[in-house]
GUMI-52070 format. One line per field, with one value per residue: residue number from 1; residue in three letters; y, z, x of N, C-alpha, C in turn. Coordinates in Angstrom, 1 decimal. Layout:
BEGIN
k = NUM,...;
r = ALA,...;
n.v = Y,...;
n.w = Z,...;
n.u = X,...;
ca.v = Y,...;
ca.w = Z,...;
ca.u = X,...;
c.v = Y,...;
c.w = Z,...;
c.u = X,...;
***
This chain:
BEGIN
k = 1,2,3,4,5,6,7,8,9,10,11,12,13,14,15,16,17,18,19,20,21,22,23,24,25,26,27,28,29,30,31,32,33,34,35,36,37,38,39,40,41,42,43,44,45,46,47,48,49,50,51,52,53,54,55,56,57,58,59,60,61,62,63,64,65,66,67,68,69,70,71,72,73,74,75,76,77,78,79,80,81,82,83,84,85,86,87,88,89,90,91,92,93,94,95,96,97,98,99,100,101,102,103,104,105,106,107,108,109,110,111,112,113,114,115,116,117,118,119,120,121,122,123,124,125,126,127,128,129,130,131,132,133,134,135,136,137,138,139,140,141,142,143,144,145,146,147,148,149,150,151,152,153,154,155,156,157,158,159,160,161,162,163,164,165,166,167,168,169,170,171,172,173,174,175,176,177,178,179,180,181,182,183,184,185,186,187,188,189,190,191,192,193,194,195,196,197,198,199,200,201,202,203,204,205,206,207,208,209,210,211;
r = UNK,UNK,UNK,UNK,UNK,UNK,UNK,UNK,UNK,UNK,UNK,UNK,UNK,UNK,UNK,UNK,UNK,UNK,UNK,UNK,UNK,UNK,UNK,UNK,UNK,UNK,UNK,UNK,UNK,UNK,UNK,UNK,UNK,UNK,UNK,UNK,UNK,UNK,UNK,UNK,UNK,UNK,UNK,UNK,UNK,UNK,UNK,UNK,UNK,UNK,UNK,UNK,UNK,UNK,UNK,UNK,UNK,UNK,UNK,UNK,UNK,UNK,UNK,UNK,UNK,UNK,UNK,UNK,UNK,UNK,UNK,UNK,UNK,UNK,UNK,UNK,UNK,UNK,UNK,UNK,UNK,UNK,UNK,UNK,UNK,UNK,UNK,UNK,UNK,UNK,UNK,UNK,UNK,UNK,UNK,UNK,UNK,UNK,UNK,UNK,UNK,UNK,UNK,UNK,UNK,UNK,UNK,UNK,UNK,UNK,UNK,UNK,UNK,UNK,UNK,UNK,UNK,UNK,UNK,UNK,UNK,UNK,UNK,UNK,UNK,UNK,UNK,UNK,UNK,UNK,UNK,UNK,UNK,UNK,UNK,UNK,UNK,UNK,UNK,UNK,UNK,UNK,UNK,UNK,UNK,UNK,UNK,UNK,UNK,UNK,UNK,UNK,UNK,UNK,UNK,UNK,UNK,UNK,UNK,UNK,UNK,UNK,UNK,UNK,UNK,UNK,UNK,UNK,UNK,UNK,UNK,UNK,UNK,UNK,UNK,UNK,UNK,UNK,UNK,UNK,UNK,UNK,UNK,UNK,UNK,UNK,UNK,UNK,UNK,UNK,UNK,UNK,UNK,UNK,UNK,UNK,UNK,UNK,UNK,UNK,UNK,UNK,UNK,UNK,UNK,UNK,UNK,UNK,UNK,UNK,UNK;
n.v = 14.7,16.9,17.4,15.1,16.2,17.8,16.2,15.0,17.1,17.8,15.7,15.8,18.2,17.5,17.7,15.9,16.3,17.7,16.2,14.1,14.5,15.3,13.3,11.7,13.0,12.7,9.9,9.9,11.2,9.0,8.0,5.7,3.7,2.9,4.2,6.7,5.9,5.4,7.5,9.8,9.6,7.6,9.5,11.7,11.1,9.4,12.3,13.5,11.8,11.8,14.8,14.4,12.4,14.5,15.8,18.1,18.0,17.3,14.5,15.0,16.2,13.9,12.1,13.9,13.4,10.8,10.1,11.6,9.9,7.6,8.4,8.7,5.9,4.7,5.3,4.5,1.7,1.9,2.1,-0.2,-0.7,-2.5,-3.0,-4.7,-5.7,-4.1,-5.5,-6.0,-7.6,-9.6,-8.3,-8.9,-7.4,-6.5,-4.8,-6.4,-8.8,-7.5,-4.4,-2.2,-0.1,2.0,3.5,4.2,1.5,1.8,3.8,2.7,0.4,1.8,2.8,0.9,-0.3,2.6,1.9,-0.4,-2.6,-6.0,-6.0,-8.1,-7.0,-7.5,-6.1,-5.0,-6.1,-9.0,-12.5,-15.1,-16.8,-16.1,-14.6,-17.0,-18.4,-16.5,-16.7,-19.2,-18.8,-17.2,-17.8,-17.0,-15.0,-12.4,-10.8,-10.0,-8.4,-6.5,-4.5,-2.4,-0.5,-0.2,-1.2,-3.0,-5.1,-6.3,-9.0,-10.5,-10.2,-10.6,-13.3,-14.2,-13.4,-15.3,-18.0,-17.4,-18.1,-20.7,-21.5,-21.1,-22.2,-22.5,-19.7,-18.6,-16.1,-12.7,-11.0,-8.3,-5.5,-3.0,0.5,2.7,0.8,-0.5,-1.1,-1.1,-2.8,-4.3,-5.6,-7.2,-8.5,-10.4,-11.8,-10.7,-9.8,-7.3,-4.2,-1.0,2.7,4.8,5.0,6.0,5.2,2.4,1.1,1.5,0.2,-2.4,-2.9,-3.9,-6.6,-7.8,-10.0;
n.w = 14.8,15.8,16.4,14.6,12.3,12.1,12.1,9.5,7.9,8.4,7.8,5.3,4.4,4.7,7.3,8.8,11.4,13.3,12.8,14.0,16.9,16.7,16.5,18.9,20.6,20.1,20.9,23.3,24.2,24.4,21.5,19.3,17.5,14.8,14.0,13.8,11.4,9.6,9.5,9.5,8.3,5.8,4.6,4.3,2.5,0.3,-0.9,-1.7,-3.2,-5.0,-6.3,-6.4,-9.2,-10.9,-11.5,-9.5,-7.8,-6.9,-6.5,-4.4,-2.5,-2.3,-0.7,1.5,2.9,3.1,4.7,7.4,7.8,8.4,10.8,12.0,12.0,13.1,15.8,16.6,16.8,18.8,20.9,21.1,20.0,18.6,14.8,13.7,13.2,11.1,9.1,5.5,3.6,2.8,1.7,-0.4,-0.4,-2.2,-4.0,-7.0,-7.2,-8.1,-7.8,-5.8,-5.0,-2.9,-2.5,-4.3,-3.2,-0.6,-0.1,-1.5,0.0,2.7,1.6,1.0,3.4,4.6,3.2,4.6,4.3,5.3,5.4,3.9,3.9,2.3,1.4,-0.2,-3.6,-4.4,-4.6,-6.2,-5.7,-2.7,-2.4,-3.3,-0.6,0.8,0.4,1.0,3.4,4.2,4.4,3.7,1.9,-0.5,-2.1,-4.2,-4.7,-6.9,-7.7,-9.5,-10.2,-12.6,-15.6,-16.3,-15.0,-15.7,-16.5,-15.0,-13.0,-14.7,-14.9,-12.0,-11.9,-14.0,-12.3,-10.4,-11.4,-12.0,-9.8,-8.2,-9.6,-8.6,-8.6,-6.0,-5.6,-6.3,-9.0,-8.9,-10.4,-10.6,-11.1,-12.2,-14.3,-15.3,-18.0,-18.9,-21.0,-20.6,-18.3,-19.0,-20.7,-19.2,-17.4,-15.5,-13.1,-12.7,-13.0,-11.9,-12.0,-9.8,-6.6,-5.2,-6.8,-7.2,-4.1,-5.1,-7.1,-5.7,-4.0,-5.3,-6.3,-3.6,-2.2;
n.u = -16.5,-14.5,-11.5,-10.7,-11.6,-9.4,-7.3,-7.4,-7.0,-4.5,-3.1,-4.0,-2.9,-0.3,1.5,2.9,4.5,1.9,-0.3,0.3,0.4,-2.3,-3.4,-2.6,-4.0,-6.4,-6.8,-5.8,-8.3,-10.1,-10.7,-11.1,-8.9,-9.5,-11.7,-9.8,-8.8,-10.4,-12.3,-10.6,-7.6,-7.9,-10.1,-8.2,-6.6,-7.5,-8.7,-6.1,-5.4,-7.2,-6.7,-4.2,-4.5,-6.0,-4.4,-3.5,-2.2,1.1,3.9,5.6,3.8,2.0,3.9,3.9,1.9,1.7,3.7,2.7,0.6,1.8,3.0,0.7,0.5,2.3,2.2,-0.1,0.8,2.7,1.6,0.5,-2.2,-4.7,-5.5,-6.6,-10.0,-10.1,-9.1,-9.3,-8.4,-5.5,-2.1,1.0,3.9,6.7,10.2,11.3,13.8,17.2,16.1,16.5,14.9,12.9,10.7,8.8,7.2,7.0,5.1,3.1,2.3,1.7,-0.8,-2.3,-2.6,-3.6,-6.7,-7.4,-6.3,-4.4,-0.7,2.0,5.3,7.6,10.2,12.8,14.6,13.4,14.1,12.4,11.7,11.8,9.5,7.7,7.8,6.7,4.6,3.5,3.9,2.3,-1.5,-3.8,-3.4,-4.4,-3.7,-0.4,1.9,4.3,6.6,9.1,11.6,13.8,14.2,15.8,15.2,12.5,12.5,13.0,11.3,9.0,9.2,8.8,6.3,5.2,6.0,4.2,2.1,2.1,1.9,-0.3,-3.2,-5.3,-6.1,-6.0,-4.9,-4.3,-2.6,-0.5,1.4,3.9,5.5,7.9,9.2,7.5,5.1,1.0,0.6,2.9,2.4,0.5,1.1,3.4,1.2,0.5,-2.5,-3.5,-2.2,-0.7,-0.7,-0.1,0.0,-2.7,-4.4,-3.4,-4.0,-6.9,-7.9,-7.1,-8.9,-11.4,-10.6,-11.5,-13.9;
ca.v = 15.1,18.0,16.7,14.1,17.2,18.8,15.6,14.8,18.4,17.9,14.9,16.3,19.1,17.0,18.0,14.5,16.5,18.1,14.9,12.9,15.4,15.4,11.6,11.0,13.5,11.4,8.2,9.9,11.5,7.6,7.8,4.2,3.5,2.5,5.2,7.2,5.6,5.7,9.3,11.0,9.5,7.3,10.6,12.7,10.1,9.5,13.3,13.8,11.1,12.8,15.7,13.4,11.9,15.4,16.9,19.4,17.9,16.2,13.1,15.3,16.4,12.5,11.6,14.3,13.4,9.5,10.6,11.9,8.7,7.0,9.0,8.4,4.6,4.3,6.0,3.3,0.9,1.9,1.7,-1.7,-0.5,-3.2,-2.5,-6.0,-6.1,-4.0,-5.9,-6.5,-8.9,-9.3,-8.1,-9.5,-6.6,-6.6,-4.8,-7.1,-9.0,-6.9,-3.2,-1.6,1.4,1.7,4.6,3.8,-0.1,2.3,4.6,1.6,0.1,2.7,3.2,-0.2,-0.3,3.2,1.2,-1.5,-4.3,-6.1,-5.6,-8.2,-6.1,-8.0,-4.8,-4.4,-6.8,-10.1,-13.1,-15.7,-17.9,-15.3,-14.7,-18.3,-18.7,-15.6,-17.3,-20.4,-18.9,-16.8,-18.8,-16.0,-14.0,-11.9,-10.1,-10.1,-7.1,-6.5,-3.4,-2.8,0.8,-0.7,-2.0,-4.4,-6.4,-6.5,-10.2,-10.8,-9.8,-11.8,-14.9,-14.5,-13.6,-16.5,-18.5,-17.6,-18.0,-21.9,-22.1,-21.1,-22.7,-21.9,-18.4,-18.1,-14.8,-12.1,-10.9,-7.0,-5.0,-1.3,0.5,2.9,-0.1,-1.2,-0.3,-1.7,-3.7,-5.5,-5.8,-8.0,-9.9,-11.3,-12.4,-9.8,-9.4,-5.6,-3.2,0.2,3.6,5.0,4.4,5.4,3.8,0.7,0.6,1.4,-1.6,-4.0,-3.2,-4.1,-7.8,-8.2,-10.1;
ca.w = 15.9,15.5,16.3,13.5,11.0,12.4,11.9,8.8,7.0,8.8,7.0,4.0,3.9,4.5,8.2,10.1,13.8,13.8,12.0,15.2,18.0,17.1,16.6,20.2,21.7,20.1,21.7,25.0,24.5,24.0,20.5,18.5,16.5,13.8,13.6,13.2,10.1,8.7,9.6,9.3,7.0,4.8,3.7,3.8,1.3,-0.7,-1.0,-1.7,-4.5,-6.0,-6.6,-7.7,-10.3,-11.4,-12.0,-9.2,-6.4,-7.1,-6.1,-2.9,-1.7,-1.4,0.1,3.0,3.5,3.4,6.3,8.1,7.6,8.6,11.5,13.0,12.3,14.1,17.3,17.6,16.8,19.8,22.1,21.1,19.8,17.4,13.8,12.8,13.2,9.8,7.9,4.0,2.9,3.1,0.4,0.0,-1.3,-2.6,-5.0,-7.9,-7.4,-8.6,-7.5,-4.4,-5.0,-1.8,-2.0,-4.4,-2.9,0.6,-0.7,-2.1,1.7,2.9,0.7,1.1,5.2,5.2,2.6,5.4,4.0,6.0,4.5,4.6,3.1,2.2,1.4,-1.7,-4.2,-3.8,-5.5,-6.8,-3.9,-1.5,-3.1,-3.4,0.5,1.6,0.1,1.6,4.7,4.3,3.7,3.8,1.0,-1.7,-3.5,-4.5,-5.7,-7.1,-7.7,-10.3,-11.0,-13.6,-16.9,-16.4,-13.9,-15.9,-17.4,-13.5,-12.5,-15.5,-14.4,-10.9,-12.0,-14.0,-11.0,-9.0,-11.9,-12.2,-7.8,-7.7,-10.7,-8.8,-8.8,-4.8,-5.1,-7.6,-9.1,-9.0,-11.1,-11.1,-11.0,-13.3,-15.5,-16.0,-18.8,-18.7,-21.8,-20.5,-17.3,-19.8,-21.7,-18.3,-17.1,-14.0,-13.3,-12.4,-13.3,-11.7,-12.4,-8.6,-5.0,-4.9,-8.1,-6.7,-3.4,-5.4,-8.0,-4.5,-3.1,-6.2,-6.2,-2.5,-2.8;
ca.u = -15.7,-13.6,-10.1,-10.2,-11.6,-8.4,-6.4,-7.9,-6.5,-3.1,-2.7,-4.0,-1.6,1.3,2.0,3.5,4.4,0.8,-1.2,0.9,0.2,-3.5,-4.0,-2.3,-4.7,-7.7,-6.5,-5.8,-9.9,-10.8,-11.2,-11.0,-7.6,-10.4,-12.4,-8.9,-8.2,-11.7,-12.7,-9.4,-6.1,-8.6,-10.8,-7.0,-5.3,-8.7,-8.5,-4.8,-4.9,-7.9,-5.9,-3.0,-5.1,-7.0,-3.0,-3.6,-1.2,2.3,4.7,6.1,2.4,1.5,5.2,4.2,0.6,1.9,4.3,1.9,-0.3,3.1,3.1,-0.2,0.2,3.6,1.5,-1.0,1.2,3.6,0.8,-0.1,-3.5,-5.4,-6.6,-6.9,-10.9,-10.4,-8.9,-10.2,-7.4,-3.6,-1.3,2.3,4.4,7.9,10.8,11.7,15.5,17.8,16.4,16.7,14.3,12.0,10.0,7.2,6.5,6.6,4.0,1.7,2.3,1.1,-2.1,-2.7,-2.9,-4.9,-7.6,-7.9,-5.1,-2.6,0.2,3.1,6.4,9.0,11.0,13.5,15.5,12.9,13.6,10.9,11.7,11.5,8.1,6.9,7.8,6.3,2.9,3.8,3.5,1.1,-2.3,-5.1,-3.0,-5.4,-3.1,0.6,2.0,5.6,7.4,9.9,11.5,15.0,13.7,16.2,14.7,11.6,12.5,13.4,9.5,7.6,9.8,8.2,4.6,4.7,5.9,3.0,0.7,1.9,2.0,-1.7,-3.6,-7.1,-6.2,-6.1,-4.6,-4.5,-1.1,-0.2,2.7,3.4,6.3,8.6,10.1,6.3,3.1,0.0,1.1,4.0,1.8,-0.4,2.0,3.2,0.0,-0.7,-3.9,-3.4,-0.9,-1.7,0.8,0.4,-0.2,-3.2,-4.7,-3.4,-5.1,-8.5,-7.8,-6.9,-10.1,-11.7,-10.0,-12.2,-15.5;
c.v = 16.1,17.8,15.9,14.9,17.8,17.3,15.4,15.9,18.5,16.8,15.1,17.4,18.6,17.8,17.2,15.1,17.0,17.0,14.0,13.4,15.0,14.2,11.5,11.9,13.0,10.3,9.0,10.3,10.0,7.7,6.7,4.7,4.0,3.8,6.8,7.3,6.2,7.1,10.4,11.1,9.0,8.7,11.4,12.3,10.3,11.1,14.1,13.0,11.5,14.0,15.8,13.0,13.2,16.4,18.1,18.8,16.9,15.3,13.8,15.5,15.5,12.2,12.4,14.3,11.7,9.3,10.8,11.0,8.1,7.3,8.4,6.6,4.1,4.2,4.7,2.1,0.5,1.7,0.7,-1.5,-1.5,-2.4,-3.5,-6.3,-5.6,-4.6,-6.5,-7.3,-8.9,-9.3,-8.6,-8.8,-6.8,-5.7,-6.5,-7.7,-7.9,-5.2,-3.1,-0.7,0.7,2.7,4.2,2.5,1.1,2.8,3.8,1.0,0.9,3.0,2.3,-0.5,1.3,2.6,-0.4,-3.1,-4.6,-6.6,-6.6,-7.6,-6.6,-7.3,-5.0,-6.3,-8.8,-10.9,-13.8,-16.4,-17.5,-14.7,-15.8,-18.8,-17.9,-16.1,-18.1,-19.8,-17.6,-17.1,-17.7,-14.7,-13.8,-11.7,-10.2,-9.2,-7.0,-5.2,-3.4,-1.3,0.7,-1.3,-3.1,-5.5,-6.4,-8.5,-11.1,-11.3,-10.8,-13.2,-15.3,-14.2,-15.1,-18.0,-18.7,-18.1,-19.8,-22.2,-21.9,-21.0,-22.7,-20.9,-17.7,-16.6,-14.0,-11.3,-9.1,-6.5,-3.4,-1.4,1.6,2.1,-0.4,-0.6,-1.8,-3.0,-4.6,-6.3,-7.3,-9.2,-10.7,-12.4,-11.8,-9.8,-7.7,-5.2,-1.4,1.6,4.8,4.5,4.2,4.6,2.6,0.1,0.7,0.0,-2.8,-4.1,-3.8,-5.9,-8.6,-8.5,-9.5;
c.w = 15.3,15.4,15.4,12.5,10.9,11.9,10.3,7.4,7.5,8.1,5.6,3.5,3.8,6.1,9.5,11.5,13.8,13.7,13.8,16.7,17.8,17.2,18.1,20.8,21.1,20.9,22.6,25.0,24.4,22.2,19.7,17.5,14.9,13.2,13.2,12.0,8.9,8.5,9.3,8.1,6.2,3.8,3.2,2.1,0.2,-1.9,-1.8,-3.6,-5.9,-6.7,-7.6,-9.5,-11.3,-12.1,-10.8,-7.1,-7.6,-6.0,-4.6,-2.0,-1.3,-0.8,1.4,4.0,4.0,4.4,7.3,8.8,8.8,10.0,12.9,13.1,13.5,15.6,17.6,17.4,18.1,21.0,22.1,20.9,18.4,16.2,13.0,12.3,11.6,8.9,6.7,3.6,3.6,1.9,0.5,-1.0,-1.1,-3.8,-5.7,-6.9,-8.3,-8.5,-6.2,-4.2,-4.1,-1.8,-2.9,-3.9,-1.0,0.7,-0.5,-0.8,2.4,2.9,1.2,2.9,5.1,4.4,3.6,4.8,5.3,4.9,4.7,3.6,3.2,1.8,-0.3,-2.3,-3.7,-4.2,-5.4,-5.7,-3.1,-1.7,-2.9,-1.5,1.3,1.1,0.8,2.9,5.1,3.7,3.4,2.6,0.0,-2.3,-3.3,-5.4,-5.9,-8.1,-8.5,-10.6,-12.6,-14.6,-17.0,-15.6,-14.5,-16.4,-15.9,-13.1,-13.7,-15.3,-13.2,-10.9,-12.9,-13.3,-10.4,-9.6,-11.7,-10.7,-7.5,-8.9,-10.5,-8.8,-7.1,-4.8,-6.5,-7.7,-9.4,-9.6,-10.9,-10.7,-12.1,-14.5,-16.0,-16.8,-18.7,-20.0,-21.6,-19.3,-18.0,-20.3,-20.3,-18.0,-16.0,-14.0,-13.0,-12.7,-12.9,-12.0,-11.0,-7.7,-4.9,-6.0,-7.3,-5.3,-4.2,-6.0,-6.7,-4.5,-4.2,-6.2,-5.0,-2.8,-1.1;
c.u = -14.6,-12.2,-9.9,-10.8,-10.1,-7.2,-6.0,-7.1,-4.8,-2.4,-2.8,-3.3,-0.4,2.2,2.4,3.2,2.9,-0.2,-0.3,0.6,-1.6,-4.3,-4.0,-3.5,-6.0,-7.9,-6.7,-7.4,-10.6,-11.0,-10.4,-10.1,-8.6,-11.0,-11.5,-8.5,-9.2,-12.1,-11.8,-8.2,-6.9,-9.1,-9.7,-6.6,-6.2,-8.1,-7.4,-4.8,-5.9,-7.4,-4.5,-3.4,-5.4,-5.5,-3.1,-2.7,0.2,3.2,4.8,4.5,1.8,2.6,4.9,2.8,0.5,2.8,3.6,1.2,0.6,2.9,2.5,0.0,1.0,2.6,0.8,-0.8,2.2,2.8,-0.1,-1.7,-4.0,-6.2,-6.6,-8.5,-11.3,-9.8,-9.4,-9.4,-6.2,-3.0,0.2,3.2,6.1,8.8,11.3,12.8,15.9,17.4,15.8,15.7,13.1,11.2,8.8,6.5,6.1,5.2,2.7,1.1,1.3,-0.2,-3.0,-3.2,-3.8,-6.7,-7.8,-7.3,-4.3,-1.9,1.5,3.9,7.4,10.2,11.3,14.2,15.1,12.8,12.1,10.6,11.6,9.9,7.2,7.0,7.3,4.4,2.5,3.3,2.8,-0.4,-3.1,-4.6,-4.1,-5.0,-1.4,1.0,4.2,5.7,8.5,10.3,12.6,13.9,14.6,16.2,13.7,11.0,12.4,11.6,8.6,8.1,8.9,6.6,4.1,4.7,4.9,1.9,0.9,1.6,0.6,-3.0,-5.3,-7.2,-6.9,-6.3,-4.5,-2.8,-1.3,0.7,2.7,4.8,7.2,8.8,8.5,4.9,2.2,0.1,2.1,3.5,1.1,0.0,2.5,2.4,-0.7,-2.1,-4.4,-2.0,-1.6,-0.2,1.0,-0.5,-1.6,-4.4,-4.9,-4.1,-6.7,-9.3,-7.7,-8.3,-11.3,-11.7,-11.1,-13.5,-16.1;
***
């Protein structure tokens, strides 16, 4: 379909008002939430992070293509449109305690809902117990990811991965890290079972986790 090639490149340039203008005129043509995601921001982001990866896009060029994303989701979120039938898991994302920084856990959010997660987002600055109750009351959880950009919340963050590791001893759910303050070696020493170094890395590694 033409309009979601057109959305598709509006999202992959990094152009929210046009990526949001051409979604709404899909829906008003009947076209499925679903087949939005799959055909148009999925293949953009894919695309985007390939570029990311390859050194031939940077940090702002995924921030305005993950707006965009952002954009369209708001839309068929305002008009009460379902995209639960895709869901591949549920993730339970959070900053550390002690930092505030919201833009790469947004990002990952992000990634993670156009790759077909629900996403719950307990936002910034999250202790262990706000952690251990967000499990609690989410039973169907896959993955558990925590965000960390201060190195000195890093003692904060292996406190609560090994929290989760003793709260789920069959290995329900799988444990996530990334973040400025974190390498794949301190990821390790923890006990994570993933440590990824961007957005969309870390959706690729989730879907990975899904049997």
């Amino acid at each position: 379909m033409e309009i979601l090639e057109e959305l598709r490149l509006a999202v992959e340039n990094g152009h929210p008002g046009e990526a949001g203008r051409l979604a709404a005129k899909a829906l008003d043509d009947g076209t499925e939430p679903l087949q939005i995601v799959e055909d148009a921001m999925m293949p953009a982001m894919r695309s985007v992070g390939e570029r990311y990866k390859n050194e031939e896009a940077d940090i702002l060029r995924i921030l305005a293509a993950a707006r965009s994303v952002r954009t369209c989701f708001d839309l068929i979120e305002k008009r009460g449109l379902p995209l639960a039938q895709k869901n591949i898991g549920t993730i339970i994302l959070g900053t550390i305690e002690g930092d505030l920084h919201d833009v790469g856990k947004n990002l990952v959010a992000i990634m993670f809902r156009s790759a077909g997660f629900k996403v719950v987002d307990l936002g910034v600055d999250i202790s262990e117990k706000k952690f251990l109750k967000a499990i609690a009351d989410t039973p169907d959880v896959s993955i558990v990811c925590i965000s960390s950009l201060l190195s000195t919340t890093l003692p904060e963050m292996e406190q609560v991965v090994k929290a989760l590791r003793r709260n789920d001893p069959d290995r329900r759910y799988r444990i996530m890290v990334g973040g400025g303050a974190v390498t794949r070696q301190t990821a390790e020493l923890m006990g994570a079972d993933a440590y990824t170094e961007n957005c969309v890395e870390a959706a690729e590694v989730a879907k990975t986790f899904i049997v």
